[in-house]
N, C-alpha and C positions, 0 to 999 in steps of 0.2 A: 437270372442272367441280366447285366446291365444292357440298358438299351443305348443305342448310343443315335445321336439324331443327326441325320445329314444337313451340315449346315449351304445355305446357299451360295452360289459362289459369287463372292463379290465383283461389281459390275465398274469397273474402272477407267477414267476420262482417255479419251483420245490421245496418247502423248505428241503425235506425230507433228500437229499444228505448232506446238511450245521449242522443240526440237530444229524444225524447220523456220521458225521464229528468228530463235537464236545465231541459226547458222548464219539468214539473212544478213541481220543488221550487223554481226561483224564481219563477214564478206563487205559489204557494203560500206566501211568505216576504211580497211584498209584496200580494196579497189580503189577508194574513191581519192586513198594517197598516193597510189601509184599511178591515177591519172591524175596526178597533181593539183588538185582541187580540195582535199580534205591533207590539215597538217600531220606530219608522222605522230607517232605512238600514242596518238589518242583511241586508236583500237587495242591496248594493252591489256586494260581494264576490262572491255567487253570480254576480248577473249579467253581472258582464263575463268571469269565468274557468267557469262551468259552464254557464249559460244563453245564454252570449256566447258564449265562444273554443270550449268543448266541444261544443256545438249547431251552430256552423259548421263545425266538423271532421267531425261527422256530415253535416251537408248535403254537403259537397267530396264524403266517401264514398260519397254517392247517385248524384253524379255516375257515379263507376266502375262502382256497378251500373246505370247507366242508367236512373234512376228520377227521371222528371224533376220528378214532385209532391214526392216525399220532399224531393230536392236544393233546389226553388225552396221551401218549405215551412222546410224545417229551416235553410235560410240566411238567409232573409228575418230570422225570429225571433230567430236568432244575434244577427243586425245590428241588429235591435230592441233586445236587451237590452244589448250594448256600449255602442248610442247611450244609450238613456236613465242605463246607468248614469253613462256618462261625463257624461253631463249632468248629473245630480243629485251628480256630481261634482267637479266645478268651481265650482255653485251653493254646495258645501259651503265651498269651500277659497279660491277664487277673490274677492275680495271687489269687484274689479272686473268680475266675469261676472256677479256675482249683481247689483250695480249695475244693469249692464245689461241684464237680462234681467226686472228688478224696476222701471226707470225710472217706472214708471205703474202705480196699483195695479190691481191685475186681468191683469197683462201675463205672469207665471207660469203661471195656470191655464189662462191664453187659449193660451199657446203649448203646453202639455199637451196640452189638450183638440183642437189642431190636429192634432197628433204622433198622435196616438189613432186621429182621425179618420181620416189618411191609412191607418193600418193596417187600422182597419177596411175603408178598401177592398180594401185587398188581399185581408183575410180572408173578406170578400163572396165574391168568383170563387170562393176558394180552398177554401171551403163549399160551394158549387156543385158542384164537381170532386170533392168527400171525398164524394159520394156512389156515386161509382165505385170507392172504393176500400172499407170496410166498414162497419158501423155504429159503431165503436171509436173510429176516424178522426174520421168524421162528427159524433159525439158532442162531441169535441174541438173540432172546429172550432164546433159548434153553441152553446157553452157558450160559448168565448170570444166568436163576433160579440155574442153578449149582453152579456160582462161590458166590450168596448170599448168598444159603445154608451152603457152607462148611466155609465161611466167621462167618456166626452165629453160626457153631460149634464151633468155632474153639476161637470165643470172649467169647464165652459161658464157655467151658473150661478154658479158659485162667482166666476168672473171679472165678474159683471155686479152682484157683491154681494152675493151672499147664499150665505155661507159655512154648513157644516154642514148642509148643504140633505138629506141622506140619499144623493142617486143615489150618489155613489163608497162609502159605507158599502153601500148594496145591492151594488155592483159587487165588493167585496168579495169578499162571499160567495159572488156567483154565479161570481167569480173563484177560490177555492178550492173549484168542483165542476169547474170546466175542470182543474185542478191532480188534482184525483181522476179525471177522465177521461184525462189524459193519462199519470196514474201505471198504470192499467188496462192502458192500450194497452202503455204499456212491459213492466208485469209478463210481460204475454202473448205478445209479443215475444220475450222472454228463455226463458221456458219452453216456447215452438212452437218458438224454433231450436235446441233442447237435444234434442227429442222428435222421432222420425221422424213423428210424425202430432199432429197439433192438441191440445192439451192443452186451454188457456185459450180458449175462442171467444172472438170477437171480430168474427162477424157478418158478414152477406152484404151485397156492393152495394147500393145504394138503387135503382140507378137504371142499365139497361144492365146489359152482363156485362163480368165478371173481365177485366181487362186479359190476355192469353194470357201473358203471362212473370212473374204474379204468381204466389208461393205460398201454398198455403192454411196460414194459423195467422200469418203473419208482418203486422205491421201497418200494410204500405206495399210495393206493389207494385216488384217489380224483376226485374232479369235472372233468366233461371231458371240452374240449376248445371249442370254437366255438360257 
């Protein structure tokens, strides 16, 4: 009878840092145009190849570790940033999309501020759930349901006429402190999985205890090693 030899199982890098990396710096590109300091569509590029494709390749890698917040989390966002880039990219290029997607004045923001919306439901739950995993997380998630909300006032508005109304200038802002909360979590990510013991805190559950296969310093729960 063949013998068959149990191979071990491969021990695989943290994705959570690269994920949350990504998310930062293109949150941070387009916040920083909507508080009119950084010029438009230079976050085009982030979004669909570091915020997009590199953020979804970290979610697929949550998967393997069996971490099913990180994986639903880090992919959703991916998918986030592909679409809207793609979107705002064909409104560029396109002169028949933009036609169409511009046929009625107001019909731009309106469909923004729908796109937004939807996300923030998701972000709702998914704020909910970031309380089980650390304050770092939470943080993140806390910043952004903010900076969607006042983003879909603020499109919402703008689509009913009145343009320059402040909410997406606020959203902005409050959207380059998510870009700093989620740069945080990364940092600390990157230098907990360097370090045998916790460098950077990044804080205890809110709410419940530690998922058992999470580790401590890392900023998104998963399979433990070994």
């Amino acid at each position: 009878m063949a013998v068959v030899e149990e191979r071990p199982a491969l021990v695989v890098a943290d994705p959570a840092p690269l994920g949350l990396a990504g998310f930062a710096l293109t949150t941070f590109l387009l916040s920083g145009h909507n508080a009119t300091f950084i010029p438009d569509l230079i976050w085009i590029g982030p979004a669909l190849f570091y915020g997009g494709f590199v953020q979804l390749l970290a979610g697929m890698q949550e998967y393997r570790n069996k971490n099913v917040f990180g994986a639903t989390a880090f992919s959703t966002y991916g998918g986030f940033w592909l679409g809207l880039g793609i979107f705002v990219t064909f409104i560029v290029l396109s002169k028949n999309f933009a036609g169409a997607i511009g046929a009625h004045p107001g019909d731009l923001p309106n469909a923004l501020a729908w796109f937004l919306m939807a996300f923030a439901i998701f972000n709702f739950y998914m704020l909910l759930w970031s309380t089980r995993i650390n304050l770092a997380v939470f943080t993140v998630f806390l910043t952004l349901q903010a900076t969607e909300v006042l983003l879909v006032i603020g499109f919402f508005d703008e689509a009913h006429g009145h343009a320059n109304n402040g909410w997406i200038h606020t959203g902005g802002w409050v959207g380059i402190l998510t870009a700093a909360a989620a740069w945080y979590a990364s940092a600390a990510g990157v230098v907990n999985g360097m370090s045998p013991t916790p460098v950077v805190p990044v804080g205890s559950p809110l709410w419940g205890r530690m998922p058992r296969m999470s580790r401590p310093g890392s900023p998104m729960p998963r399979r433990s090693e070994g």
